[in-house]
C-alpha positions in Angstrom: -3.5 71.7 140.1 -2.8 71.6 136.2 0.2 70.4 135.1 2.1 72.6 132.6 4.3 70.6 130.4 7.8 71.8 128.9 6.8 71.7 125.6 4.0 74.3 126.7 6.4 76.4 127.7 8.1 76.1 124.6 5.4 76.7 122.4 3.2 79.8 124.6 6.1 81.3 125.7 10.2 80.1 124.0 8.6 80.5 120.2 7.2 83.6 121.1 9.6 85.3 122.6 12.3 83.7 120.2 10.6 85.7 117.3 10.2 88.5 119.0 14.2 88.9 119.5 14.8 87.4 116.4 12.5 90.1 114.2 13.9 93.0 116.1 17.5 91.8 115.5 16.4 91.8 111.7 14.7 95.5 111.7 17.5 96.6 114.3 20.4 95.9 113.1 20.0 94.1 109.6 17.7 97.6 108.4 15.1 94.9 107.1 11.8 96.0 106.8 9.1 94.3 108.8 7.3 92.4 105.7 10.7 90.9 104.8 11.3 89.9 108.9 7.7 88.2 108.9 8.7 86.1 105.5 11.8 85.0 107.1 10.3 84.1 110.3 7.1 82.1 108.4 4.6 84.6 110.1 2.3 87.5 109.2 3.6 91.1 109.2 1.1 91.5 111.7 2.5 89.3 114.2 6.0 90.7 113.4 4.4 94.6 114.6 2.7 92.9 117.9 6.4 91.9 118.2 8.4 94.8 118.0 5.8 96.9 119.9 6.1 94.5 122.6 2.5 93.3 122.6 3.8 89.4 122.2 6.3 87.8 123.5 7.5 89.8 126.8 7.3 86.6 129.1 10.9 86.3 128.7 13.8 88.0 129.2 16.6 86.8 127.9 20.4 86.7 129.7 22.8 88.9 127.6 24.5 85.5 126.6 21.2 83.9 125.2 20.8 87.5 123.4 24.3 86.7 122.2 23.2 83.4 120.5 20.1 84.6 119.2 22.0 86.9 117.4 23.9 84.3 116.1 21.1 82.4 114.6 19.5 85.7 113.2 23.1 86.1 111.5 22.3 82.4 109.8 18.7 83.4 108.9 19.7 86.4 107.4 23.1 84.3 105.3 21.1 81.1 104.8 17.3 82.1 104.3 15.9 78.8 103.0 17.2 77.0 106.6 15.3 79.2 108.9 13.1 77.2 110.6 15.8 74.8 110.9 17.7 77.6 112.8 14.4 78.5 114.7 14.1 75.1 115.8 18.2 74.8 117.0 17.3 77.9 119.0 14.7 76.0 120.8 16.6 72.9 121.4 19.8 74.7 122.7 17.1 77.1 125.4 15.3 74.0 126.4 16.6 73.2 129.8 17.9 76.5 130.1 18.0 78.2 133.6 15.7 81.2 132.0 13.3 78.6 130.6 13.1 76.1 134.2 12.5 79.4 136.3 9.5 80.2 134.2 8.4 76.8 134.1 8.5 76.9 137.9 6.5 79.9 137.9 3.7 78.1 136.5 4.6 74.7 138.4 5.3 75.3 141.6 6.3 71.9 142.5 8.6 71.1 139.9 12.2 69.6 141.8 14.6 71.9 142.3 17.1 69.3 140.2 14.7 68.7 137.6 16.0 67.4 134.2 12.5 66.6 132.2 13.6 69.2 129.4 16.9 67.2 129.1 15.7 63.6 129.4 14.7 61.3 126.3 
């Protein structure tokens, strides 16, 4: 059996879904247009569309309070544009070890402890 890691997860599926909420947030309920979402992100427009029409991204769903805190870092973004990959990147640390993120990784691991703590180790 192949071994996914938890950075794996982070990268194929956390990132993704991460922009997905964050560039919806921005069209949503900042009324930016895509173009200006994809330059704040650090990605094509393209990738912002595949986005918002749900073509990238879906893995995850988030739990209303992680909703709640990426709205938080899209309301830094959006104050404090020259930081956002900084913010991108807290957003990643804060979800990793996360009870959405462990259940996924279990998905794709089936024999991953049920008290694992690899994400929060190191």
């Amino acid at each position: 059996m192949q071994h996914i890691m938890p950075q794996e997860i982070e990268v194929w599926y956390l990132i993704p879904a991460l922009r997905k909420e964050l560039a919806r947030i921005f069209i949503k309920d900042y009324g930016l247009a895509q173009k200006k979402a994809a330059e704040l992100l650090g990605i094509s427009e393209a990738a912002v569309s595949q986005y918002v029409k749900e073509k990238r991204g879906k893995e995850i769903k988030f739990t209303k309070s992680e909703l709640g805190e990426i709205k938080d870092t899209a309301a830094k973004i959006v104050k404090d544009k020259k930081y956002s990959m900084k913010y991108l990147y807290e957003a990643c640390v804060t979800f990793r070890g996360s009870k959405t993120i462990c259940n996924l990784h279990r998905k794709y691991h089936k024999d991953i402890p049920a008290k694992c703590t690899i994400c929060m180790e190191g």
